[in-house]
Z-matrix of the N, CA and C atoms (Angstrom, degrees):
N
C 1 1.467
C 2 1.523 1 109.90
N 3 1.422 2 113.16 1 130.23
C 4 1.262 3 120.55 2 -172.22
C 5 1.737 4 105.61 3 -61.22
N 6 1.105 5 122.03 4 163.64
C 7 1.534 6 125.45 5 167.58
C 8 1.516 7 124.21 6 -89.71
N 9 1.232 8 99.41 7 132.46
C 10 1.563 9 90.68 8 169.08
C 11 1.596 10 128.01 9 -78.77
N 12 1.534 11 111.96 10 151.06
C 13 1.237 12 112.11 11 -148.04
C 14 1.732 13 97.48 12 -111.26
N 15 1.005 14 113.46 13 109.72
C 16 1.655 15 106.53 14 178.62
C 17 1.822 16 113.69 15 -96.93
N 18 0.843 17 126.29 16 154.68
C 19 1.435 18 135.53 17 -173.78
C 20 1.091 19 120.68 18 -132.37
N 21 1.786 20 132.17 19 95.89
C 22 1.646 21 112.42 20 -170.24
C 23 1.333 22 92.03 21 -122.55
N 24 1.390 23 104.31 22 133.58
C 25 1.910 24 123.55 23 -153.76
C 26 1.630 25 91.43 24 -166.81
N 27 1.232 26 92.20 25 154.44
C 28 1.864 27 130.11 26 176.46
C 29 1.789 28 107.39 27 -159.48
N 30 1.272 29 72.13 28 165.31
C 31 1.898 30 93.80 29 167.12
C 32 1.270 31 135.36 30 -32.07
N 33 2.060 32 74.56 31 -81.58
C 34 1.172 33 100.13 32 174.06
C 35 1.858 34 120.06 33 -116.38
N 36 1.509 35 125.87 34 -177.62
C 37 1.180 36 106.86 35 161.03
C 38 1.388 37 138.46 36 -88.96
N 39 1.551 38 129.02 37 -157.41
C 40 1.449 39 125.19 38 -165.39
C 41 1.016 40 135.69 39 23.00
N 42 1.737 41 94.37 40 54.05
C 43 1.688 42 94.28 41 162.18
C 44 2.040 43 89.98 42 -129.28
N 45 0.771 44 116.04 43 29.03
C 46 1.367 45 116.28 44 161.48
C 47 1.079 46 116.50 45 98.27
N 48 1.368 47 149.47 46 22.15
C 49 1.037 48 154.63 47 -170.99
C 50 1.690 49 115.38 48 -46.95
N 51 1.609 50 107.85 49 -77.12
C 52 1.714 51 119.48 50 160.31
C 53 1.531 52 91.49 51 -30.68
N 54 1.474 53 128.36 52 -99.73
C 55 1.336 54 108.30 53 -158.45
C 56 1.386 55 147.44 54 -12.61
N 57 1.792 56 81.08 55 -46.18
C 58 1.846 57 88.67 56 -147.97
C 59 2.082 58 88.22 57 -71.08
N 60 1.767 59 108.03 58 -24.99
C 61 1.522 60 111.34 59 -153.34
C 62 1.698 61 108.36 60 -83.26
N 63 1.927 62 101.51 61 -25.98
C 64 1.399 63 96.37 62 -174.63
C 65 1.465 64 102.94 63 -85.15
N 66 1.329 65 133.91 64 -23.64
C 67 1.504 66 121.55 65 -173.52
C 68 1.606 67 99.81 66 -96.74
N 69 1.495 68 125.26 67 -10.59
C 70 1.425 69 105.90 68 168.07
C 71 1.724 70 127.94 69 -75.31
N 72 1.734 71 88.85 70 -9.17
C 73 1.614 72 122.72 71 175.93
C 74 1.528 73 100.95 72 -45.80
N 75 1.682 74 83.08 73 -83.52
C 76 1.635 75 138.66 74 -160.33
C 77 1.998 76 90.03 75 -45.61
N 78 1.421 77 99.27 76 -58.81
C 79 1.587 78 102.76 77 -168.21
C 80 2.060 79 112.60 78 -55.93
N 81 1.175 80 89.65 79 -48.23
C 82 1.807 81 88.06 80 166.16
C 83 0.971 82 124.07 81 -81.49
N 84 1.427 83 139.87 82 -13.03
C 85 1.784 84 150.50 83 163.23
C 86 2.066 85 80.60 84 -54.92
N 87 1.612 86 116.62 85 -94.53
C 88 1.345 87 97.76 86 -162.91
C 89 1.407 88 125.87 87 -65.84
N 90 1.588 89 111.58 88 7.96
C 91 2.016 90 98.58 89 144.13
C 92 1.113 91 118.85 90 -66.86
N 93 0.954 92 155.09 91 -12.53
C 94 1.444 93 168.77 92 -137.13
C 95 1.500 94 123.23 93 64.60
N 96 1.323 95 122.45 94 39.83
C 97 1.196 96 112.07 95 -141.14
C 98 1.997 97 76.61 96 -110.67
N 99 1.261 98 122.54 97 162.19
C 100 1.671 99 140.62 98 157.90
C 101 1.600 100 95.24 99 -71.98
N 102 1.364 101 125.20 100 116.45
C 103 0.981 102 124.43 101 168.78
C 104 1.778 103 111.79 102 -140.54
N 105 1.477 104 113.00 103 126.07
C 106 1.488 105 109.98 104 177.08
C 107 1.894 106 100.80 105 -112.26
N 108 1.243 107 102.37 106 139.25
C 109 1.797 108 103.59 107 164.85
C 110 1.852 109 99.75 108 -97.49
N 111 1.151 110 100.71 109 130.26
C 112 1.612 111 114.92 110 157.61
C 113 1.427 112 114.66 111 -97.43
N 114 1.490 113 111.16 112 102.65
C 115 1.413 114 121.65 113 -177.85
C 116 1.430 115 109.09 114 -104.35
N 117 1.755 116 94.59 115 99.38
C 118 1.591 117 115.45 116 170.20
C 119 1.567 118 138.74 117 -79.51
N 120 1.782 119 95.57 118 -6.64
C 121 1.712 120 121.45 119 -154.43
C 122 2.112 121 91.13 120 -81.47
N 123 1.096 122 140.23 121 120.04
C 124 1.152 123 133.06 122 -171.38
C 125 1.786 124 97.09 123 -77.80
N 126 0.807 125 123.54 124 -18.70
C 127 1.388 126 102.78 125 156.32
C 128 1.829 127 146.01 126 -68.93
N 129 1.298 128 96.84 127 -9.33
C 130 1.544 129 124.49 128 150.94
C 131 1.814 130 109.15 129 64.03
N 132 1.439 131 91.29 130 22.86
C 133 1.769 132 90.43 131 161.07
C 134 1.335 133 125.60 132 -29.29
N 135 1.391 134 92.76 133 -72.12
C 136 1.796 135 126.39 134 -171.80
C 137 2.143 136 80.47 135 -36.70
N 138 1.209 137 104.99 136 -60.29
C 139 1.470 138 102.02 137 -148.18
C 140 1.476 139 117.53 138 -55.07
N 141 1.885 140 101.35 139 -35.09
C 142 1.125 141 92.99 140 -162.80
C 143 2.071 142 107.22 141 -100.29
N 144 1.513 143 84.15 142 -8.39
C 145 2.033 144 69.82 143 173.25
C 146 1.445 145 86.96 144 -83.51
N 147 1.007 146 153.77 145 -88.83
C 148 1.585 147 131.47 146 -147.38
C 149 0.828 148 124.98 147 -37.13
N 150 1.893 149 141.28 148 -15.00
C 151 1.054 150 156.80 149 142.68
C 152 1.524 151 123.61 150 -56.52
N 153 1.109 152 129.15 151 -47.22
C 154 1.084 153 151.08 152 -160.76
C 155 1.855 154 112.10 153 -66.21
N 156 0.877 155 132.69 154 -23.94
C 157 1.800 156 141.23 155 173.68
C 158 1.554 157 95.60 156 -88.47
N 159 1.313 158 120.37 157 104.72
C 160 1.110 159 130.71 158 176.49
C 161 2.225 160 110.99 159 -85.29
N 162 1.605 161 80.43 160 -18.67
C 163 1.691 162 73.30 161 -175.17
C 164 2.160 163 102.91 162 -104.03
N 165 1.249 164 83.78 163 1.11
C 166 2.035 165 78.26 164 174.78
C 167 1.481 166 93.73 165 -138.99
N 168 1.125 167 97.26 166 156.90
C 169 1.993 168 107.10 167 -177.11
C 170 1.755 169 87.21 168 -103.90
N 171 1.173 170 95.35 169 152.38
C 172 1.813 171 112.85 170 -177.24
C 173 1.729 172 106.93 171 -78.48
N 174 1.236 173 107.73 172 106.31
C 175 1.457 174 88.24 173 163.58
C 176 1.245 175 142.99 174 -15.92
N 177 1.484 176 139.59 175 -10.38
C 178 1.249 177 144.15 176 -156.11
C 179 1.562 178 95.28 177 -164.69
N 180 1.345 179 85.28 178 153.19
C 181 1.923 180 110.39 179 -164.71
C 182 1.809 181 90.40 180 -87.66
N 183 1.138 182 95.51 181 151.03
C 184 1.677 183 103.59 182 175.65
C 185 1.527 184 118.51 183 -131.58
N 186 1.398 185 108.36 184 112.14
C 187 1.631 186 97.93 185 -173.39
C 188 1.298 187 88.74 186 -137.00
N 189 1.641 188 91.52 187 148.39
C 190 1.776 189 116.38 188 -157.29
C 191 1.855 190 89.45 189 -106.22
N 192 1.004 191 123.74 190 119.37
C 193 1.255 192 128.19 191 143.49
C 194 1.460 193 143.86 192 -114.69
N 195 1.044 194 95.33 193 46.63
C 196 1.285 195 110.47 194 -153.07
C 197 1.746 196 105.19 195 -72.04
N 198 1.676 197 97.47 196 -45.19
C 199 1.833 198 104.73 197 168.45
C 200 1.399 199 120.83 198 -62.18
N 201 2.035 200 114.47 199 -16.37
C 202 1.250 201 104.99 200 -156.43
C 203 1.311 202 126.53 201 -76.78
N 204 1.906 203 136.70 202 143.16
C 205 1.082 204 107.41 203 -150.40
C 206 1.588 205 116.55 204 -101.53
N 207 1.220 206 106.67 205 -0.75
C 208 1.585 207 122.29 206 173.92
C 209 1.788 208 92.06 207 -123.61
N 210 0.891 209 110.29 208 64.92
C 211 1.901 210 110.94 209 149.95
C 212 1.435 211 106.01 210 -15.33
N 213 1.143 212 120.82 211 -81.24
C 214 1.526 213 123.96 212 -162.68
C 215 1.392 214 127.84 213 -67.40
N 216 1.714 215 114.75 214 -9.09
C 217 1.132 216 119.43 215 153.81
C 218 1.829 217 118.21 216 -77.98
N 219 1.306 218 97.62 217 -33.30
C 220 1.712 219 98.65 218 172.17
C 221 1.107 220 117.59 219 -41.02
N 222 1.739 221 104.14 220 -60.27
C 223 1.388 222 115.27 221 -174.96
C 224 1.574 223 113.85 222 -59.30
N 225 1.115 224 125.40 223 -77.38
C 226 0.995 225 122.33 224 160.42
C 227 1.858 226 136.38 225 -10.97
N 228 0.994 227 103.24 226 -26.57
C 229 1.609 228 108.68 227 177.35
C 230 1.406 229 84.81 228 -86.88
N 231 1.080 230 160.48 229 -67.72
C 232 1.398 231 144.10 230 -156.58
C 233 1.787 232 126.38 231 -95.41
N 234 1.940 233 108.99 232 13.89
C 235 1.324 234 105.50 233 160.78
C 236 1.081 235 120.19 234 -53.08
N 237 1.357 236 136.89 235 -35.05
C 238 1.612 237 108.40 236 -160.58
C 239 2.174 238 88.28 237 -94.95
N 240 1.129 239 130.10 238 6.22
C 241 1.279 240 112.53 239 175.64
C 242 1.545 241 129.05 240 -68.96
N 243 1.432 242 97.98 241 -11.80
C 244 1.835 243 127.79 242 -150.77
C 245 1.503 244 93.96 243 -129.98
N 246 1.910 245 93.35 244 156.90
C 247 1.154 246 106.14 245 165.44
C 248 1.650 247 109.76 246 -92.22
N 249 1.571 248 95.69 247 -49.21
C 250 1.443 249 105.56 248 164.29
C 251 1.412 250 136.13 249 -123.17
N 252 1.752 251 132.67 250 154.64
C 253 1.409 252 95.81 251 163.78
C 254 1.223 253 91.94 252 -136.79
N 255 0.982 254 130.70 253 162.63
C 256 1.501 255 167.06 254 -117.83
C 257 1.636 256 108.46 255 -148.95
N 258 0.860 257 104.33 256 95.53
C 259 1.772 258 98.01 257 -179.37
C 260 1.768 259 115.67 258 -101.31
N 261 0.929 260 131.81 259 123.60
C 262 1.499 261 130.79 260 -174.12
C 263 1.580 262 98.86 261 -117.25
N 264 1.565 263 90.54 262 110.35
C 265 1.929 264 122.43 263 174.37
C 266 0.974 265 99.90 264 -71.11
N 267 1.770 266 113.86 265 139.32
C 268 1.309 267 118.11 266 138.11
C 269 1.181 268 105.41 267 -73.30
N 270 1.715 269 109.12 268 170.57
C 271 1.653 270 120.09 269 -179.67
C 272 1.322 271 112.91 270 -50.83
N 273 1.459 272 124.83 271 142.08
C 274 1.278 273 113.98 272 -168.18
C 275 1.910 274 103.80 273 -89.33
N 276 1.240 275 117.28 274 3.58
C 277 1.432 276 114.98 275 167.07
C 278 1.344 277 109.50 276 -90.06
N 279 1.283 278 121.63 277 28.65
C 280 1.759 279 105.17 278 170.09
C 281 1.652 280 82.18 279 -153.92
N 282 1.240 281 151.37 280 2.77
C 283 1.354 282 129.11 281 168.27
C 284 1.821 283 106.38 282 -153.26
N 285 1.346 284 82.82 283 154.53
C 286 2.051 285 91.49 284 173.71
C 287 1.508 286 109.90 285 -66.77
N 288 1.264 287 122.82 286 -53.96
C 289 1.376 288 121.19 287 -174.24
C 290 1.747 289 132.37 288 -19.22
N 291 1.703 290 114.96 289 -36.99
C 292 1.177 291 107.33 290 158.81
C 293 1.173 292 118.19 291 -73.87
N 294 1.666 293 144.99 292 -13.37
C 295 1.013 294 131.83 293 168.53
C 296 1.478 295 122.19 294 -86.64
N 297 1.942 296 120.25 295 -8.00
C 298 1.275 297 126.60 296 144.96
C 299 1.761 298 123.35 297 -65.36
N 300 0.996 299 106.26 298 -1.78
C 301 1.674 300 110.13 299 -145.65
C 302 1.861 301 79.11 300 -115.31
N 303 1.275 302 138.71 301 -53.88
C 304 1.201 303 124.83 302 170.26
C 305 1.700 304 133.87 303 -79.75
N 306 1.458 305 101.57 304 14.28
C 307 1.473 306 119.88 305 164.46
C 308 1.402 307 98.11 306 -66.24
N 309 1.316 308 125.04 307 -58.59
C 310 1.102 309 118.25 308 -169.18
C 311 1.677 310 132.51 309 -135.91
N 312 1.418 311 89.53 310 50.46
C 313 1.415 312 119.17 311 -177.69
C 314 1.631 313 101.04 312 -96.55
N 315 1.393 314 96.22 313 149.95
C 316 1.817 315 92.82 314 169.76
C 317 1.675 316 116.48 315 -110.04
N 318 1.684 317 96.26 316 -11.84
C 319 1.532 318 106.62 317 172.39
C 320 1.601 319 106.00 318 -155.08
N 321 1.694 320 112.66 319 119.65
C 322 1.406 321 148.10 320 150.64
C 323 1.572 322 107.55 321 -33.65
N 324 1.074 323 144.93 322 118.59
C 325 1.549 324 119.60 323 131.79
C 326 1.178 325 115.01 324 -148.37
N 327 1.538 326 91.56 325 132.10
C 328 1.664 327 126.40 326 -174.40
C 329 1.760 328 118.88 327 -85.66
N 330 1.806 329 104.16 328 100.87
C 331 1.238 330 94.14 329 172.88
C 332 1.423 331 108.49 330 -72.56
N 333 1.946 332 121.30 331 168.49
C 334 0.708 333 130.53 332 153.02
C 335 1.713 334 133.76 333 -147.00
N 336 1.357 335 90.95 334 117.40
C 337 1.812 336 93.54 335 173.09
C 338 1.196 337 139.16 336 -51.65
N 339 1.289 338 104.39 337 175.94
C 340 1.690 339 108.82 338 -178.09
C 341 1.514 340 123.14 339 -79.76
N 342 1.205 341 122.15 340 44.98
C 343 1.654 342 123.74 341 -175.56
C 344 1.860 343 111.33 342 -155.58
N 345 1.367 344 103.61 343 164.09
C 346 1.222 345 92.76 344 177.05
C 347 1.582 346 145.51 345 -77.19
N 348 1.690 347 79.27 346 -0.61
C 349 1.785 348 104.92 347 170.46
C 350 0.839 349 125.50 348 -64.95
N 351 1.865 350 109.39 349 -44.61
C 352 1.567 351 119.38 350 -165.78
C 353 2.071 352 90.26 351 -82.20
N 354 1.350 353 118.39 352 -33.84
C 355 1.760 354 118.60 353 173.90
C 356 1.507 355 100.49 354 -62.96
N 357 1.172 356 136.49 355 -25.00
C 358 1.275 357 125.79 356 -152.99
C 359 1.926 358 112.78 357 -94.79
N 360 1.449 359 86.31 358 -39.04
C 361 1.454 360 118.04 359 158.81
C 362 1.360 361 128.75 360 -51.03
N 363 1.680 362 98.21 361 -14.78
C 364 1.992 363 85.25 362 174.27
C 365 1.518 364 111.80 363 -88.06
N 366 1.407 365 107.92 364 -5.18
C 367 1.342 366 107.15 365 173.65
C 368 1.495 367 124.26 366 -42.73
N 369 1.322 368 93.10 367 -53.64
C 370 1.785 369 105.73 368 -176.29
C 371 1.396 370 103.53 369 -78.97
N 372 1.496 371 120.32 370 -39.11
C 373 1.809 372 100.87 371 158.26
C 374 1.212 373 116.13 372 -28.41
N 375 1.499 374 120.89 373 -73.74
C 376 1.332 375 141.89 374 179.22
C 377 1.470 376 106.23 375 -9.94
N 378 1.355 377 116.75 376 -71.61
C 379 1.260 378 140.05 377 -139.50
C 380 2.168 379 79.43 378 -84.78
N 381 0.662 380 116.92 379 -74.08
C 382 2.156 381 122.24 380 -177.25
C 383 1.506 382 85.63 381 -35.02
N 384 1.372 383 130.08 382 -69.52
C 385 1.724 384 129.52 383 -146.97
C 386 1.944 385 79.80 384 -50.19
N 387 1.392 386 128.23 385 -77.27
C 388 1.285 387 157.23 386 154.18
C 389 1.837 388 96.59 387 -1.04
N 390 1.103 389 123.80 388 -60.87
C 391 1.364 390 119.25 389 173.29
C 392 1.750 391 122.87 390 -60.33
N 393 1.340 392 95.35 391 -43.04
C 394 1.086 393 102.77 392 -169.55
C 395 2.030 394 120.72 393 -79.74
N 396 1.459 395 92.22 394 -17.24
C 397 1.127 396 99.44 395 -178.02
C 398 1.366 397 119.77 396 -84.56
N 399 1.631 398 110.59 397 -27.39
C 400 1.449 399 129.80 398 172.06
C 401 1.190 400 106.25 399 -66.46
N 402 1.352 401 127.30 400 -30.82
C 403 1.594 402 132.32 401 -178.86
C 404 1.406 403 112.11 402 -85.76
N 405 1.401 404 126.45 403 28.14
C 406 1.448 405 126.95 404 170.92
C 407 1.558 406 98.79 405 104.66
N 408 1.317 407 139.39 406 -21.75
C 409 1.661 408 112.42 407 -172.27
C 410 1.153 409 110.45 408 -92.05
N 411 0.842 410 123.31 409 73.66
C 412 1.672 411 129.02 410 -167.80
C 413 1.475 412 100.46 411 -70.06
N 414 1.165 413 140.46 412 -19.27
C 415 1.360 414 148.06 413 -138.87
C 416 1.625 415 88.44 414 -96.60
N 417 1.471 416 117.95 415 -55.17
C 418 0.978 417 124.46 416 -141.47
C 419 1.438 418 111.70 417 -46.93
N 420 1.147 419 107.99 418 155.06
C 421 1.304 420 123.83 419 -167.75
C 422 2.162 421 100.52 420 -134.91
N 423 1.752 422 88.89 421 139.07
C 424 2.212 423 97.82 422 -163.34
C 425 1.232 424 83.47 423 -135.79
N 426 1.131 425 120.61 424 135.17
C 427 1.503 426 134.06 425 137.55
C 428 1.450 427 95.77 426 -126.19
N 429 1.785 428 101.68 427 157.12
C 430 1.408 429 140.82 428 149.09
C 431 1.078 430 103.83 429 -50.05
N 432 2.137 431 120.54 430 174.27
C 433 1.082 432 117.25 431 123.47
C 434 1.641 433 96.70 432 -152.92
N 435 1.145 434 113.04 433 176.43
C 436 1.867 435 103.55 434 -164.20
C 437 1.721 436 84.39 435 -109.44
N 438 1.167 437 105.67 436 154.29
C 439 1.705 438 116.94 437 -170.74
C 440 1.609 439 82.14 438 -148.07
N 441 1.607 440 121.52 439 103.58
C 442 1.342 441 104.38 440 172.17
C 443 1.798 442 96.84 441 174.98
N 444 1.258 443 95.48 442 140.85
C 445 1.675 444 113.35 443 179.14
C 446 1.603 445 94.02 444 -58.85
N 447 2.000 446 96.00 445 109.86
C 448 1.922 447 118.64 446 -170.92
C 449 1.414 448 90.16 447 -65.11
N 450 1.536 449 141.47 448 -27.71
C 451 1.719 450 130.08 449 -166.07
C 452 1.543 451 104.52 450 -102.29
N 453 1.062 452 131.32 451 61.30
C 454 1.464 453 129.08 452 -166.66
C 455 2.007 454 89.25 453 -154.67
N 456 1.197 455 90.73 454 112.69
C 457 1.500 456 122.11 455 -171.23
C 458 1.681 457 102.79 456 -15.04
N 459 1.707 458 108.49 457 -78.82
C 460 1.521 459 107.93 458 -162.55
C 461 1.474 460 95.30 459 -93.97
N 462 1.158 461 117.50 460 52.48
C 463 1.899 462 114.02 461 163.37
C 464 1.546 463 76.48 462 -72.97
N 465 1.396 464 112.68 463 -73.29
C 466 1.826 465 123.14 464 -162.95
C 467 1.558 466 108.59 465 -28.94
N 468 1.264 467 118.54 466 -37.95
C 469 1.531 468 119.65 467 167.66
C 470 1.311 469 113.45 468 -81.52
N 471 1.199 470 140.00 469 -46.23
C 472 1.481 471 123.53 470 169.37
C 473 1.829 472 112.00 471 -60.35
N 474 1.155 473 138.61 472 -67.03
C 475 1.217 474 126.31 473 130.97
C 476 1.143 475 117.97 474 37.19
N 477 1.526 476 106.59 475 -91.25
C 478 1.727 477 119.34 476 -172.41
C 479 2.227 478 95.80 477 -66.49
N 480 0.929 479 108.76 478 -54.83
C 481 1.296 480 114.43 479 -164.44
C 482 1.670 481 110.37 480 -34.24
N 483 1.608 482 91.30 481 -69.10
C 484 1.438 483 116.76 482 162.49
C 485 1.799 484 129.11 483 -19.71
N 486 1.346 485 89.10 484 -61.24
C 487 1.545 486 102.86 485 164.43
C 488 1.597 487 155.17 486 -61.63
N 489 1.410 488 89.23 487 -9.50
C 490 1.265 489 149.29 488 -162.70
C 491 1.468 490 101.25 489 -97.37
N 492 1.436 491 125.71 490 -62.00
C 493 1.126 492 130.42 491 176.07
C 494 1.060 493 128.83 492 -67.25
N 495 1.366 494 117.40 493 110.12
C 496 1.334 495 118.50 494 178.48
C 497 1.585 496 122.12 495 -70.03
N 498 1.387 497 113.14 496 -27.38
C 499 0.847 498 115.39 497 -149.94
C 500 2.153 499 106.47 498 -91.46
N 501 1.414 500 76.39 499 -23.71
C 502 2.209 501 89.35 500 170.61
C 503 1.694 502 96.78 501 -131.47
N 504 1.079 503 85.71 502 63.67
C 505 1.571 504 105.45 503 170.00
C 506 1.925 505 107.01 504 -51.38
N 507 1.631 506 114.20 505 128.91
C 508 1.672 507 114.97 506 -163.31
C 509 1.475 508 82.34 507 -88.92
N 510 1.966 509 91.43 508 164.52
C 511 1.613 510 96.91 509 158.96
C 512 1.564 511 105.69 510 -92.03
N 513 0.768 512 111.35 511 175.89
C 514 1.568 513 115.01 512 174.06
C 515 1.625 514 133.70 513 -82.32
N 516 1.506 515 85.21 514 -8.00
C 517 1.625 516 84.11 515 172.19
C 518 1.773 517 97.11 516 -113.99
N 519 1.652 518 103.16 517 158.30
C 520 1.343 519 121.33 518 -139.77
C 521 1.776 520 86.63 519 -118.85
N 522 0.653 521 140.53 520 144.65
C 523 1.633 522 171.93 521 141.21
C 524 1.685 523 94.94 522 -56.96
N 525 1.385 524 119.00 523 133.12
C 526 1.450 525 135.56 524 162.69
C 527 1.561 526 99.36 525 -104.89
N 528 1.456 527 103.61 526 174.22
C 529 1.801 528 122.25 527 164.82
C 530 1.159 529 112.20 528 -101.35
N 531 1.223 530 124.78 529 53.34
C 532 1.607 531 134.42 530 -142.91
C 533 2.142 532 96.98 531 -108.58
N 534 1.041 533 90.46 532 127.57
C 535 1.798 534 105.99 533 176.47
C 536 0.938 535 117.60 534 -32.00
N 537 1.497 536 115.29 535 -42.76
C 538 1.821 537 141.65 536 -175.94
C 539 1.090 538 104.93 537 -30.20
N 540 1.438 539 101.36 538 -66.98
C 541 1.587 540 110.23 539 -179.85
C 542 1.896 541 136.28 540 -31.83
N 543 1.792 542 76.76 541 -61.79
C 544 1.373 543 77.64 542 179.29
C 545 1.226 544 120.45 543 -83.31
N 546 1.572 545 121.29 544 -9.30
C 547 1.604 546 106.83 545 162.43
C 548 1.106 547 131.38 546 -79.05
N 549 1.978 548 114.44 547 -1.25
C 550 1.238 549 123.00 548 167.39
C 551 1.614 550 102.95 549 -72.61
N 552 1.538 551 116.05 550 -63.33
C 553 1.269 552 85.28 551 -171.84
C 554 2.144 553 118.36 552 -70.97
N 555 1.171 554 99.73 553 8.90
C 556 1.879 555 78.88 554 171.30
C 557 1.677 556 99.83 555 -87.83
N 558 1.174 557 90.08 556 -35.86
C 559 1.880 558 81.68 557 -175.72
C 560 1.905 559 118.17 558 -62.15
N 561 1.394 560 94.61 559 -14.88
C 562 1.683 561 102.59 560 -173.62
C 563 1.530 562 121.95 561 74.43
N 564 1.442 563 112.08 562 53.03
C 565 1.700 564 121.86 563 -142.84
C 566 1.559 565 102.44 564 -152.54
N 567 0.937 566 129.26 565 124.23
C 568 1.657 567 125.35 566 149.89
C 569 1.513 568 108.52 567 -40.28
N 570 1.357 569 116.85 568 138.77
C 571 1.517 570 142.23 569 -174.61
C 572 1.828 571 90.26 570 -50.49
N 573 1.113 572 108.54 571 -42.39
C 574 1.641 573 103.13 572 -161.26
C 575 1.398 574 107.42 573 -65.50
N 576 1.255 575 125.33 574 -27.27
C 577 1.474 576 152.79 575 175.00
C 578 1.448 577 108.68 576 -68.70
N 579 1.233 578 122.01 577 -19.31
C 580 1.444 579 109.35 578 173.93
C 581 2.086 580 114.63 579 -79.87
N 582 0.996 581 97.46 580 133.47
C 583 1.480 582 96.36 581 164.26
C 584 1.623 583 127.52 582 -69.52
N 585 1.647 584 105.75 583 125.35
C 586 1.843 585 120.63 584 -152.50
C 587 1.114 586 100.32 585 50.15
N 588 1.174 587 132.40 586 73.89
C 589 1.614 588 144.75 587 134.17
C 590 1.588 589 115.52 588 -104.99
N 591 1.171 590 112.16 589 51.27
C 592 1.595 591 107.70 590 -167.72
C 593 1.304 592 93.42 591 -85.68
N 594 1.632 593 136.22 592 -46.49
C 595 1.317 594 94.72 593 -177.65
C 596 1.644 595 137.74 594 -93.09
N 597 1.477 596 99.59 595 7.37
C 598 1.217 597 82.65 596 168.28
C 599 1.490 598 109.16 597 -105.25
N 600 1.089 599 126.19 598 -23.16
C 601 1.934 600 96.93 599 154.59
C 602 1.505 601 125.33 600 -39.36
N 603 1.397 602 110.86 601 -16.39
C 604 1.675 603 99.97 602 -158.65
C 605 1.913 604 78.69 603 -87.06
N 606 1.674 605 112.40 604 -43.92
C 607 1.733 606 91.78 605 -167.67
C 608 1.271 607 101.22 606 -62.38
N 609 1.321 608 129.83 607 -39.70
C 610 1.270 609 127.71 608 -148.98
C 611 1.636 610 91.82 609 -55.84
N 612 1.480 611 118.63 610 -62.10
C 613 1.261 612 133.70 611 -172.79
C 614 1.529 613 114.18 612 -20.51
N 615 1.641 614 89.33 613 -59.28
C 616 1.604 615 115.58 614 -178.33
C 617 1.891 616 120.74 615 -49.41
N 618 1.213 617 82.87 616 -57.72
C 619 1.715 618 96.32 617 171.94
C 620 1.182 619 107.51 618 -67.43
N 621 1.463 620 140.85 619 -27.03
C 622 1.701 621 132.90 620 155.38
C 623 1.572 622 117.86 621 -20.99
N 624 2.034 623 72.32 622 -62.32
C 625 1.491 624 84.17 623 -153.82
C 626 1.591 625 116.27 624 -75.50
N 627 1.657 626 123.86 625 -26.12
C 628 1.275 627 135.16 626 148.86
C 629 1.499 628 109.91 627 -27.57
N 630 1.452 629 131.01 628 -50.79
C 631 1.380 630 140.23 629 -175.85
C 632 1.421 631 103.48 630 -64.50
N 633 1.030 632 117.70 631 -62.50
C 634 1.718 633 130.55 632 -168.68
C 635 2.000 634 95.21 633 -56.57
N 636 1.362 635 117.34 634 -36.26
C 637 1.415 636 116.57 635 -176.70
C 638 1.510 637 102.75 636 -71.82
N 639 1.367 638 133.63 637 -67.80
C 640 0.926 639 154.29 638 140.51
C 641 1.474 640 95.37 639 35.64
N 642 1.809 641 105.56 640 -94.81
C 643 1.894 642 145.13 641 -134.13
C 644 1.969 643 68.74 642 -109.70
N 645 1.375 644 163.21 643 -0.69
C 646 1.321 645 145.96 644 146.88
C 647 1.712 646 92.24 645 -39.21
């Protein structure tokens, strides 16, 4: 059975992209699932926290393509090896790759921050989901998801906005600005793996399982 191909891409940066792709990796690697991340972002996050735990191997395979010059043939040579792979975009305003990366993705997802940049920015999502679908992926399937400190005034307005959209329809579980994170990636660990990280394993968990409903 071929693998499903996930794609987590935006516009612009810092609204979480690496995060949301290496622990959505990491979280189905310890379901038992075959999972590789394709880290396309030339800054090579993805590469080096999954690398980085010298005494535990990362749930999920990590391959850097960042030089490669047909992306989508890369990928492609190793669908049927995987259950899933995980692709981590650079911003799609400084490279093509997210608009290679949803040719042949079966699921989009768009973090989004707390400002009107990271809201303003799904526009040009809009317009790639829209490219890509005219170019044969008709299938494809985009959700949102909000990645953003829940007590910070206009979350409640991005929020409403969000919901609103049909077209980057959110999942329902919400992303915090929670520490977890970043001591997962210094420790080189899925979020669930950090010690007192209960709640963001439990969203992280949640948004898994939203994905897995999703790509059913």
């Amino acid at each position: 059975m071929s693998a499903k191909i996930i794609a987590v891409f935006n516009q612009k940066g810092g609204a979480g992209k690496t995060t949301i792709a290496v622990n959505v990796a990491g979280t189905l690697g310890n379901r038992g699932h075959k999972v590789m991340i394709v880290d396309l972002d030339p800054q090579g996050t993805a590469s080096i926290w999954t690398t980085l735990n010298e005494e535990k191997a990362f749930p999920a395979r990590i391959n850097n393509l960042v030089q490669a010059r047909q992306i989508h043939r890369e990928i492609e040579q190793h669908i049927d090896a995987y259950d899933f792979i995980v692709i981590d975009c650079p911003p799609a305003a400084e490279s093509a790759a997210p608009s290679v990366a949803l040719l042949i993705a079966d699921l989009g997802i768009v973090p989004v921050g707390a400002s009107g940049g990271n809201l303003w920015a799904t526009e040009k999502v809009k317009q790639l989901v829209e490219q890509a679908r005219a170019s044969g992926n008709e299938a494809l399937i985009v959700r949102s998801v909000a990645n953003m400190d829940q007590n910070v005034a206009i979350v409640r307005q991005i929020f409403d906005a969000l919901e609103k959209d049909e077209e980057l329809k959110p999942f329902e579980t919400r992303l915090g600005l929670r520490a977890a994170y970043k001591e997962a990636e210094v420790m080189g660990v899925v979020v669930g793996e950090v010690p007192r990280a209960r709640a963001a394993a439990k969203e992280m968990d949640s948004l898994v399982n939203e994905i897995l409903n999703c790509l059913a």
